[in-house]
ROLUM-632725 format. One record per residue: residue number from 1; residue in three letters; x negated, z, y negated of N, C-alpha, C, O in turn. Coordinates in nm, 3 decimals, m for minus. Atoms other than C-alpha are relative to their C-alpha. Layout:
<atoms>
atom kolgu=NUM&fiba=Ala&n.x=X&n.z=Z&n.y=Y&ca.x=X&ca.z=Z&ca.y=Y&c.x=X&c.z=Z&c.y=Y&o.x=X&o.z=Z&o.y=Y;
...
</atoms>
This chain:
<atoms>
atom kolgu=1&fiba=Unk&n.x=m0.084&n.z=0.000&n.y=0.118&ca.x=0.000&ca.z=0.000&ca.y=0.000&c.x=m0.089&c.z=0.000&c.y=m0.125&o.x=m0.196&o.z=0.060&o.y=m0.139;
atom kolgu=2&fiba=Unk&n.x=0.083&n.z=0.025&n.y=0.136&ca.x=m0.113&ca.z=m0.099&ca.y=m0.343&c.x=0.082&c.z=0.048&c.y=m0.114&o.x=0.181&o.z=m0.007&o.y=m0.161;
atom kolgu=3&fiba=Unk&n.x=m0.029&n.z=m0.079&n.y=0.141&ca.x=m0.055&ca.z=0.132&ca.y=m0.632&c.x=m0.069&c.z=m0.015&c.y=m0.148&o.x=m0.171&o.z=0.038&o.y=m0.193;
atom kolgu=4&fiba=Unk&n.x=0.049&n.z=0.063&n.y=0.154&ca.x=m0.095&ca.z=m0.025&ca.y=m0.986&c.x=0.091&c.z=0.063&c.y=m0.115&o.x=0.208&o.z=0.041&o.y=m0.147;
atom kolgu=5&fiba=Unk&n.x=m0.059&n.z=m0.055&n.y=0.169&ca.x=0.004&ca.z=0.140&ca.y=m1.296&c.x=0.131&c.z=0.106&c.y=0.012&o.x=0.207&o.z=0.135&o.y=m0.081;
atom kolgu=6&fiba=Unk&n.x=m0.115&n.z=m0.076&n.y=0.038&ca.x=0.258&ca.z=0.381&ca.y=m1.156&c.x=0.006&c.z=0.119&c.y=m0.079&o.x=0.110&o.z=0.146&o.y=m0.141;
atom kolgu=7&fiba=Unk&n.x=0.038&n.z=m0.100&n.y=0.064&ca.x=0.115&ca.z=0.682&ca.y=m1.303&c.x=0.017&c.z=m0.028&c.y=m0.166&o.x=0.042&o.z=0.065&o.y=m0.244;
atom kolgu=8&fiba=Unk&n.x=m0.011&n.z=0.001&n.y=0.192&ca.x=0.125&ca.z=0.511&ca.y=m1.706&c.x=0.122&c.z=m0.069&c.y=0.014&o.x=0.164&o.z=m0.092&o.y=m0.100;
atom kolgu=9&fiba=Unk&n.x=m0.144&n.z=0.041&n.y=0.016&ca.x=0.471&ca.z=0.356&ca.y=m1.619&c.x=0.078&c.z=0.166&c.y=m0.049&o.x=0.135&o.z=0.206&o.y=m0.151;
atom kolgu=10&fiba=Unk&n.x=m0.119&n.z=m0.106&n.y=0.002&ca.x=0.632&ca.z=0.693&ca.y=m1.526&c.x=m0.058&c.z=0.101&c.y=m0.125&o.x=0.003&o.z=0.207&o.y=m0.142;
atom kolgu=11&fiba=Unk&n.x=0.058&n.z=m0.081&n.y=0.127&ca.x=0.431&ca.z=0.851&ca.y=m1.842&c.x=0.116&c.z=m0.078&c.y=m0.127&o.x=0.188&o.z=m0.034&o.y=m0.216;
atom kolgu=12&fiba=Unk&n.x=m0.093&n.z=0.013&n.y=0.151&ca.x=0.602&ca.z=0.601&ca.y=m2.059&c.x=0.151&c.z=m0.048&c.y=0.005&o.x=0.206&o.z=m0.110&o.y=m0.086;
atom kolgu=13&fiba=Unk&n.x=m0.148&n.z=m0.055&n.y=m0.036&ca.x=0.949&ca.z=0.639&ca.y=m1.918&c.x=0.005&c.z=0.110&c.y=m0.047&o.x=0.089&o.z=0.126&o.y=m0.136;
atom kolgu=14&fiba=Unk&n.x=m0.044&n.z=m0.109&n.y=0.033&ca.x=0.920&ca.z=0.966&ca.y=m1.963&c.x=0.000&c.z=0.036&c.y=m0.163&o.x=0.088&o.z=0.111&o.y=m0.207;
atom kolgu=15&fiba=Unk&n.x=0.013&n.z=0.022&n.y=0.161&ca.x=0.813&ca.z=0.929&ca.y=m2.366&c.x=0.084&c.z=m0.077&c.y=m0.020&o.x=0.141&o.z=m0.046&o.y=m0.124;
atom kolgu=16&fiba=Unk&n.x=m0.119&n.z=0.059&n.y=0.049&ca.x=1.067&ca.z=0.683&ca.y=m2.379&c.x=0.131&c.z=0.048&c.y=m0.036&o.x=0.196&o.z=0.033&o.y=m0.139;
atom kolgu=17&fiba=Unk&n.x=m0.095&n.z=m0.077&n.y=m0.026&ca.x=1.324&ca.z=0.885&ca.y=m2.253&c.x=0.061&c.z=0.126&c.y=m0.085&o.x=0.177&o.z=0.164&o.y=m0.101;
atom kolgu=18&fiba=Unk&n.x=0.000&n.z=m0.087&n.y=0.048&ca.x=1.208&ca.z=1.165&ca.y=m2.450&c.x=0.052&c.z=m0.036&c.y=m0.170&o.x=0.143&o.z=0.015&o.y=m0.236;
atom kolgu=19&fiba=Unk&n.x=m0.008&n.z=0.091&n.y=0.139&ca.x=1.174&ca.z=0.933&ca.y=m2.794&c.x=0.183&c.z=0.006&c.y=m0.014&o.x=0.252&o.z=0.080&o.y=m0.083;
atom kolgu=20&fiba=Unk&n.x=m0.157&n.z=0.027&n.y=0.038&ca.x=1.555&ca.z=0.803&ca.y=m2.753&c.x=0.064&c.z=0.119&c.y=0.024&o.x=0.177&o.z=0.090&o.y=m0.015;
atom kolgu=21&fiba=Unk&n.x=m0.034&n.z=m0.071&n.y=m0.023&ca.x=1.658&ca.z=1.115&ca.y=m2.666&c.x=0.124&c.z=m0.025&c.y=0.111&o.x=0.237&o.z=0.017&o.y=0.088;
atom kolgu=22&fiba=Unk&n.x=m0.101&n.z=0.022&n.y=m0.143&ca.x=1.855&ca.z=1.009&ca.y=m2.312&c.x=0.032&c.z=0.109&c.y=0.068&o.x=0.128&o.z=0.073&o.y=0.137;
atom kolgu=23&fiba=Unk&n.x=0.015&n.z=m0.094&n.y=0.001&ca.x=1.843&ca.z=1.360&ca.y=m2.215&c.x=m0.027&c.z=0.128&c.y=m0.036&o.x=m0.139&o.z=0.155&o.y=m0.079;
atom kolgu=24&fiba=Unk&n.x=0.059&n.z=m0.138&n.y=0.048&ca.x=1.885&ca.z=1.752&ca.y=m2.286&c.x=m0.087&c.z=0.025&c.y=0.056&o.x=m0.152&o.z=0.098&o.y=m0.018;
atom kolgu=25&fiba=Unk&n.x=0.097&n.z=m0.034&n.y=m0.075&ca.x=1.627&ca.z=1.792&ca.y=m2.022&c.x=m0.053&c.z=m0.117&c.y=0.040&o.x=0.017&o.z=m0.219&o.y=0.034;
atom kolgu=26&fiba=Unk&n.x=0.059&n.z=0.119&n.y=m0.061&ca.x=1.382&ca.z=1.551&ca.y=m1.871&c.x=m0.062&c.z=0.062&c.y=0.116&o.x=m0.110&o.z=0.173&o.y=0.095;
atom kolgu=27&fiba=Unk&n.x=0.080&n.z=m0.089&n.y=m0.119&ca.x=1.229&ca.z=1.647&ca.y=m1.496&c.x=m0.073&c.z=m0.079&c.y=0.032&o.x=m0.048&o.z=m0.200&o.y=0.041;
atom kolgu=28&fiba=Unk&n.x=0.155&n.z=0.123&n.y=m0.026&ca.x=0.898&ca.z=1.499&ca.y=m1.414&c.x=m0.012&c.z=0.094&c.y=0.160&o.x=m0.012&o.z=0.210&o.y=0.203;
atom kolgu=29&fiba=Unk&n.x=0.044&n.z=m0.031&n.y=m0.159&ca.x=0.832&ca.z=1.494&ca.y=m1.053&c.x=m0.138&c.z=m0.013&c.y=0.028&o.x=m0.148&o.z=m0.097&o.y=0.117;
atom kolgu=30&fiba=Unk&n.x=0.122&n.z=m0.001&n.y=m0.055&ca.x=0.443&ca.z=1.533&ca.y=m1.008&c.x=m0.036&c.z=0.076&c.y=0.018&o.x=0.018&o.z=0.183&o.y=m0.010;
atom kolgu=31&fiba=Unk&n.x=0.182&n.z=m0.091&n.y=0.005&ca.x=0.069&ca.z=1.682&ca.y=m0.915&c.x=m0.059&c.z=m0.109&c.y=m0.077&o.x=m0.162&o.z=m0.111&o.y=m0.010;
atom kolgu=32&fiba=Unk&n.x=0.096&n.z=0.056&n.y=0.085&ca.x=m0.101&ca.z=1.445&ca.y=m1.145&c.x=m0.021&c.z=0.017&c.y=m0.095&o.x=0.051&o.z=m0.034&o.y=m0.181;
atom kolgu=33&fiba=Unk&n.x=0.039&n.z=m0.025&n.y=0.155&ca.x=m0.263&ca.z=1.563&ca.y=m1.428&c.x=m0.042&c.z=m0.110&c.y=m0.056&o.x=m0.129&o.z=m0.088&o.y=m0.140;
atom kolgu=34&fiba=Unk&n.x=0.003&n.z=0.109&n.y=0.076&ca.x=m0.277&ca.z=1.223&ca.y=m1.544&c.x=0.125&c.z=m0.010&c.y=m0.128&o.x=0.133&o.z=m0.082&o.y=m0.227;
atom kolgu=35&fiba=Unk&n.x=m0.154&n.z=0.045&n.y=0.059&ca.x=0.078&ca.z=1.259&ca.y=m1.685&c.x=m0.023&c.z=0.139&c.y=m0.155&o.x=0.059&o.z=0.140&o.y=m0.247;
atom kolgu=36&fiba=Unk&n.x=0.064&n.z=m0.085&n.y=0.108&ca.x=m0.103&ca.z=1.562&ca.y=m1.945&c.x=0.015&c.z=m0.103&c.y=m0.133&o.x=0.100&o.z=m0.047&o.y=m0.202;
atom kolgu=37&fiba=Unk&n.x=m0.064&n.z=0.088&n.y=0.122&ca.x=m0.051&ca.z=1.292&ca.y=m2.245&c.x=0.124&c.z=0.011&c.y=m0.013&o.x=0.179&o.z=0.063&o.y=m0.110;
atom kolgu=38&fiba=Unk&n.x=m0.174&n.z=0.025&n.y=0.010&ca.x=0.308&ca.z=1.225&ca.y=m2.161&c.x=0.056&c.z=0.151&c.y=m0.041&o.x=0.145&o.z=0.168&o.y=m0.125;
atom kolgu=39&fiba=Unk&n.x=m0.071&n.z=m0.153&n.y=m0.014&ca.x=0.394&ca.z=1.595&ca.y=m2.143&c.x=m0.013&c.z=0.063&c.y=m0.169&o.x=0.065&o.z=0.122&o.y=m0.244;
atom kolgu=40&fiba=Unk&n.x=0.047&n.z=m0.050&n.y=0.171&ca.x=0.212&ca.z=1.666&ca.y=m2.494&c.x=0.119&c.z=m0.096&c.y=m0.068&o.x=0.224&o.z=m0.040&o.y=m0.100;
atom kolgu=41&fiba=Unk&n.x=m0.080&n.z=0.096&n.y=0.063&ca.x=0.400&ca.z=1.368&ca.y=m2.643&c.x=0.127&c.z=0.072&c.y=m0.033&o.x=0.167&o.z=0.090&o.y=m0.148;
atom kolgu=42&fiba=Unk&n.x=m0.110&n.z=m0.001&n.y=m0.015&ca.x=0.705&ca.z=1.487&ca.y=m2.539&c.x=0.036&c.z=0.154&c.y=m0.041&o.x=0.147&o.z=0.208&o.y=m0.045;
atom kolgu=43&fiba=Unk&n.x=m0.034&n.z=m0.143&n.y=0.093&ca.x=0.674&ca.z=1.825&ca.y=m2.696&c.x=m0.052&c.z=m0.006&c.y=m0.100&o.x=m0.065&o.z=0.097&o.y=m0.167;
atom kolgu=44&fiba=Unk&n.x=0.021&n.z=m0.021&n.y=0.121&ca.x=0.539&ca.z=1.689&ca.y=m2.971&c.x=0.190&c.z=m0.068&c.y=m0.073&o.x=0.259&o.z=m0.054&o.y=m0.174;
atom kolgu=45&fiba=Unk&n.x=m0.165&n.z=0.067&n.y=0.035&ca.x=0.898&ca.z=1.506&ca.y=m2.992&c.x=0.111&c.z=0.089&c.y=0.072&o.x=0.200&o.z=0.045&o.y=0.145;
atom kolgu=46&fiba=Unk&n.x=m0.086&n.z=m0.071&n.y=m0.032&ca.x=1.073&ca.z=1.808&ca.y=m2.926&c.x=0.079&c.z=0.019&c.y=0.109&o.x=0.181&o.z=0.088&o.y=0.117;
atom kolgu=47&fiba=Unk&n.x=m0.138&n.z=0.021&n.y=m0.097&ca.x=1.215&ca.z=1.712&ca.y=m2.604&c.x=m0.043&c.z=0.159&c.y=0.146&o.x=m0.145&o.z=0.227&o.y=0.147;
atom kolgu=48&fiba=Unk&n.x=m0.007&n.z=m0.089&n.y=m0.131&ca.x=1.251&ca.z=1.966&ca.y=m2.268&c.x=m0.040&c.z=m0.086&c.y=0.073&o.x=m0.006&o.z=m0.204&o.y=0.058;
atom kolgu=49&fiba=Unk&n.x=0.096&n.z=0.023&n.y=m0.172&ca.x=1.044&ca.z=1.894&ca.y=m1.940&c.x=m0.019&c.z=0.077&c.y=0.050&o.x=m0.102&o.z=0.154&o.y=0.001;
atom kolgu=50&fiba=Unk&n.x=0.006&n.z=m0.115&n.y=m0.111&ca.x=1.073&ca.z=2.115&ca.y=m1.665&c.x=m0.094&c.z=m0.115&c.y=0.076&o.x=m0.083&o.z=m0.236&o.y=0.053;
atom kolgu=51&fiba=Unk&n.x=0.111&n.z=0.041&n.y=m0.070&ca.x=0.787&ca.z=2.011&ca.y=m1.438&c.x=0.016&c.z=0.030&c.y=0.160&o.x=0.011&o.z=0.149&o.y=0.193;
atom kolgu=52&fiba=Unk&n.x=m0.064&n.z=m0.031&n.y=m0.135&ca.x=0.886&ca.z=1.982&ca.y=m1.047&c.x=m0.170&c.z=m0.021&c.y=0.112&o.x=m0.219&o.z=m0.134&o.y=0.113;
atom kolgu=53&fiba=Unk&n.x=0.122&n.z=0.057&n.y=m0.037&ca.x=0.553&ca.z=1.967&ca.y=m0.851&c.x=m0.010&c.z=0.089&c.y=0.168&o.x=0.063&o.z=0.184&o.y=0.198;
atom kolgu=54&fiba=Unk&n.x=0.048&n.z=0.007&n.y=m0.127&ca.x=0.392&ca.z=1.992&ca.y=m0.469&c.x=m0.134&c.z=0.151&c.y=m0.043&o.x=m0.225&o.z=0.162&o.y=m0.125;
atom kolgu=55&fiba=Unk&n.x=0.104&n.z=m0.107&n.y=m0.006&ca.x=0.216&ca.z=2.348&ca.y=m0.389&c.x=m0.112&c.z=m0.056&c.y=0.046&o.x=m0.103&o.z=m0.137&o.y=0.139;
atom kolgu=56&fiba=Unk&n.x=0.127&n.z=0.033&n.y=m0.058&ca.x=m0.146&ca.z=2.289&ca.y=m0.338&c.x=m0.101&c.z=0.147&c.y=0.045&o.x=m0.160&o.z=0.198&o.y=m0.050;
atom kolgu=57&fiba=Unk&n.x=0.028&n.z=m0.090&n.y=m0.020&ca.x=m0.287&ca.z=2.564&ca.y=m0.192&c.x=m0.182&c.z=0.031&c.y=0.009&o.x=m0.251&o.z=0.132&o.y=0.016;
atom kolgu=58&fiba=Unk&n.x=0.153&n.z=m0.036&n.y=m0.018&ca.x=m0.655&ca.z=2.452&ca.y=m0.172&c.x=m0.047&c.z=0.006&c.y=m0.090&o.x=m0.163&o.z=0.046&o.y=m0.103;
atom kolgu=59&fiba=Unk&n.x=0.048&n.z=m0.037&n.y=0.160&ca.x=m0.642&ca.z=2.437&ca.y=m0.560&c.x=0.077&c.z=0.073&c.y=m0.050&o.x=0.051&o.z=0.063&o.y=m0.170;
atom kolgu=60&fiba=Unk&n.x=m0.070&n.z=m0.069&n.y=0.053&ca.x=m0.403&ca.z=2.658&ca.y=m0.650&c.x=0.000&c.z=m0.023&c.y=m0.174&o.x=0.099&o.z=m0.018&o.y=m0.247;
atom kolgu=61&fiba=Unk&n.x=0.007&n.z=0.000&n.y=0.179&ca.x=m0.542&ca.z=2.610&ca.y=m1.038&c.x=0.045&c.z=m0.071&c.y=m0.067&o.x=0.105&o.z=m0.060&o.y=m0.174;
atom kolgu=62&fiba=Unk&n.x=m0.064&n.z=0.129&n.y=0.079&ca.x=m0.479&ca.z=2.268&ca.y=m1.078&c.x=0.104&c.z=m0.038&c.y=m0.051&o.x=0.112&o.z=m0.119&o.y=m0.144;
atom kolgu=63&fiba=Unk&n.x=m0.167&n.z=0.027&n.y=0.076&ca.x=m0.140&ca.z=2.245&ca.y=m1.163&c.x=0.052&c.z=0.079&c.y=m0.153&o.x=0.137&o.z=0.047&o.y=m0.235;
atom kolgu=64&fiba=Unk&n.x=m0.016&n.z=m0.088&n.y=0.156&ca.x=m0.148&ca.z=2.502&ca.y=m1.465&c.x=m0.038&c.z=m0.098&c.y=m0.117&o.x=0.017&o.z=m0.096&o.y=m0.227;
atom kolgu=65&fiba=Unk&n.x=0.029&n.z=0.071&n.y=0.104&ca.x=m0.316&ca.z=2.247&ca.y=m1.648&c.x=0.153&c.z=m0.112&c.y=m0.031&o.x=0.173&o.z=m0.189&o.y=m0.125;
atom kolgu=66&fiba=Unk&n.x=m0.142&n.z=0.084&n.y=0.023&ca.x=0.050&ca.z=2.076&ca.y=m1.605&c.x=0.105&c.z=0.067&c.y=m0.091&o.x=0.174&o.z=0.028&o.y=m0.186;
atom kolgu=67&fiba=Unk&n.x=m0.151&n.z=m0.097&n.y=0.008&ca.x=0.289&ca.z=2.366&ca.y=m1.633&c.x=m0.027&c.z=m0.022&c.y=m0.154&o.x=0.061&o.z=m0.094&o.y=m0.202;
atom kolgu=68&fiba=Unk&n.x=0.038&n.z=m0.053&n.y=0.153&ca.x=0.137&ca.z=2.435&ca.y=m2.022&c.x=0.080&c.z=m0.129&c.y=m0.058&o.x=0.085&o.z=m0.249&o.y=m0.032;
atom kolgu=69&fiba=Unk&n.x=m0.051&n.z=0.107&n.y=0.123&ca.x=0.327&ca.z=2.285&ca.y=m2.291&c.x=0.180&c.z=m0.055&c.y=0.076&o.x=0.246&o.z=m0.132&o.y=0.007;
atom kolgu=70&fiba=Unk&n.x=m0.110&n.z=0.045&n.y=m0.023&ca.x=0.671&ca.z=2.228&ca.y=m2.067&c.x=0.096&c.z=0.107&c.y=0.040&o.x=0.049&o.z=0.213&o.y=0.082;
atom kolgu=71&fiba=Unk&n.x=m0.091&n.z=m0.109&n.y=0.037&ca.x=0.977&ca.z=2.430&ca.y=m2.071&c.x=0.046&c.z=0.036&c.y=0.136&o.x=0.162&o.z=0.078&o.y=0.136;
atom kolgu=72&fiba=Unk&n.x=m0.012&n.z=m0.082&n.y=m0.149&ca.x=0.987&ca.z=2.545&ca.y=m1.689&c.x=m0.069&c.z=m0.050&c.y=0.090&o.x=m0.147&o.z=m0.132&o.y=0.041;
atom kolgu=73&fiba=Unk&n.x=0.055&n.z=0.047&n.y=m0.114&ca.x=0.851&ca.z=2.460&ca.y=m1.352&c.x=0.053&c.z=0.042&c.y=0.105&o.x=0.122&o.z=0.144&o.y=0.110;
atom kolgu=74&fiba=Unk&n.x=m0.107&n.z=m0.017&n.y=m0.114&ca.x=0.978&ca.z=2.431&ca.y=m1.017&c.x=m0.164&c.z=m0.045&c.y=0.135&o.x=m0.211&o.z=m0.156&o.y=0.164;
atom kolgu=75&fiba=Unk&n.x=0.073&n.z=0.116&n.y=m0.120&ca.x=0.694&ca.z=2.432&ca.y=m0.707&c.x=0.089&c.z=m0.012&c.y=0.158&o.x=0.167&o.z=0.066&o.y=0.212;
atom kolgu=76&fiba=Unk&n.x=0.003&n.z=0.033&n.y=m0.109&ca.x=0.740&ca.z=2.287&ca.y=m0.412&c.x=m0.020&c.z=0.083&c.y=0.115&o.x=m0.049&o.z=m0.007&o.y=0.194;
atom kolgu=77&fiba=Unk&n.x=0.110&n.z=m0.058&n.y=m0.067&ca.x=0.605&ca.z=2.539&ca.y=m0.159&c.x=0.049&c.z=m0.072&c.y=0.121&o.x=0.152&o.z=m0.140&o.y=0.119;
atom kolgu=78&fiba=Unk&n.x=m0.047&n.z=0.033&n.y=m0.163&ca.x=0.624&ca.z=2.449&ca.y=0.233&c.x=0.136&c.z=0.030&c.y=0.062&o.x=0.196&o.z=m0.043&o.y=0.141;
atom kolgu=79&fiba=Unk&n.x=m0.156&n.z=m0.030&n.y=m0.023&ca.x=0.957&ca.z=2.632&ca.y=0.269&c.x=0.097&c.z=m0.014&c.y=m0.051&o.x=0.203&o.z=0.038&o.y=m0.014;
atom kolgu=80&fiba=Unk&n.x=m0.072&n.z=0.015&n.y=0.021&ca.x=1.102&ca.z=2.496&ca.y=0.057&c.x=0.024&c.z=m0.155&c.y=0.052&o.x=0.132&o.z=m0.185&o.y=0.103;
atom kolgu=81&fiba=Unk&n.x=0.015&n.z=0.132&n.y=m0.005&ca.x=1.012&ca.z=2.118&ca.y=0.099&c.x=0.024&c.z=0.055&c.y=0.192&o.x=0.109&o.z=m0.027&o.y=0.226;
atom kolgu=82&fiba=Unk&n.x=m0.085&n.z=m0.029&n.y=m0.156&ca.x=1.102&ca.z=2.260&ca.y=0.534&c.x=0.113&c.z=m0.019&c.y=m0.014&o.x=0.161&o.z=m0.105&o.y=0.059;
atom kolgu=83&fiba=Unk&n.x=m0.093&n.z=0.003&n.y=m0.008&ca.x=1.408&ca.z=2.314&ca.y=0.422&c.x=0.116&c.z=m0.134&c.y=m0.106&o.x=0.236&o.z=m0.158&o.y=m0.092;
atom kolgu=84&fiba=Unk&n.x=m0.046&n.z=0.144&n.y=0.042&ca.x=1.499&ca.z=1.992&ca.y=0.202&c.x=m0.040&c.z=m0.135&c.y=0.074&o.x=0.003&o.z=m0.245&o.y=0.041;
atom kolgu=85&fiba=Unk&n.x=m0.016&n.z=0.100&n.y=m0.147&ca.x=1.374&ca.z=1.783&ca.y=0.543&c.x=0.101&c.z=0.023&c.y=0.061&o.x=0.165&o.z=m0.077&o.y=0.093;
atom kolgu=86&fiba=Unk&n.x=m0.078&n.z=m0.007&n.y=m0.102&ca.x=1.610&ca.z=1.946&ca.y=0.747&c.x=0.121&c.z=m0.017&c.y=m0.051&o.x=0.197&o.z=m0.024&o.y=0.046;
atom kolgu=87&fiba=Unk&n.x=m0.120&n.z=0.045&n.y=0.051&ca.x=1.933&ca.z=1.869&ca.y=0.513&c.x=m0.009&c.z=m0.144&c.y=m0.009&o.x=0.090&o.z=m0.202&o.y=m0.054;
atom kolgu=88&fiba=Unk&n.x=m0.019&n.z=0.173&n.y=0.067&ca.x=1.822&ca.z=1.468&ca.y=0.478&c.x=m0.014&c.z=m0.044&c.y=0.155&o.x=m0.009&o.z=m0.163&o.y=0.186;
</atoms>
């Protein structure tokens, strides 16, 4: 599988989104601290981003550099992502 530009698409969806204001909330589904621009942006334009992301347990740190600057977070851990397999 070949992955080209999804990471600065879903950055500028989400600034888009945020810009027109299409939403009281916006939920970003990552672990990529690539999306650290988009997130600033989007609190520099006032908008809400709750941040939905995948526990990593062998970095535990990495993701803080996400959470900062967005108006909640939601992780992932193993029991929960167990139990949203076994309902699909």
């Amino acid at each position: 599988m070949v992955e080209k530009r999804t990471d600065v698409a879903l950055g500028v969806e989400l600034v888009r989104a945020a810009a027109l204001k299409l939403a009281d909330r916006l939920i970003l589904v990552t672990n990529d601290t690539d999306q650290r621009p988009s997130i600033d942006l989007c609190a520099e334009l006032k908008a809400r981003v709750t941040l939905v992301y995948v526990k990593d347990p062998e970095n535990p740190q990495y993701i803080k550099s996400l959470i900062y600057g967005t108006h909640g977070s939601l992780c992932l851990d193993e029991a929960v992502l167990s139990d949203l397999w076994r309902r699909v």
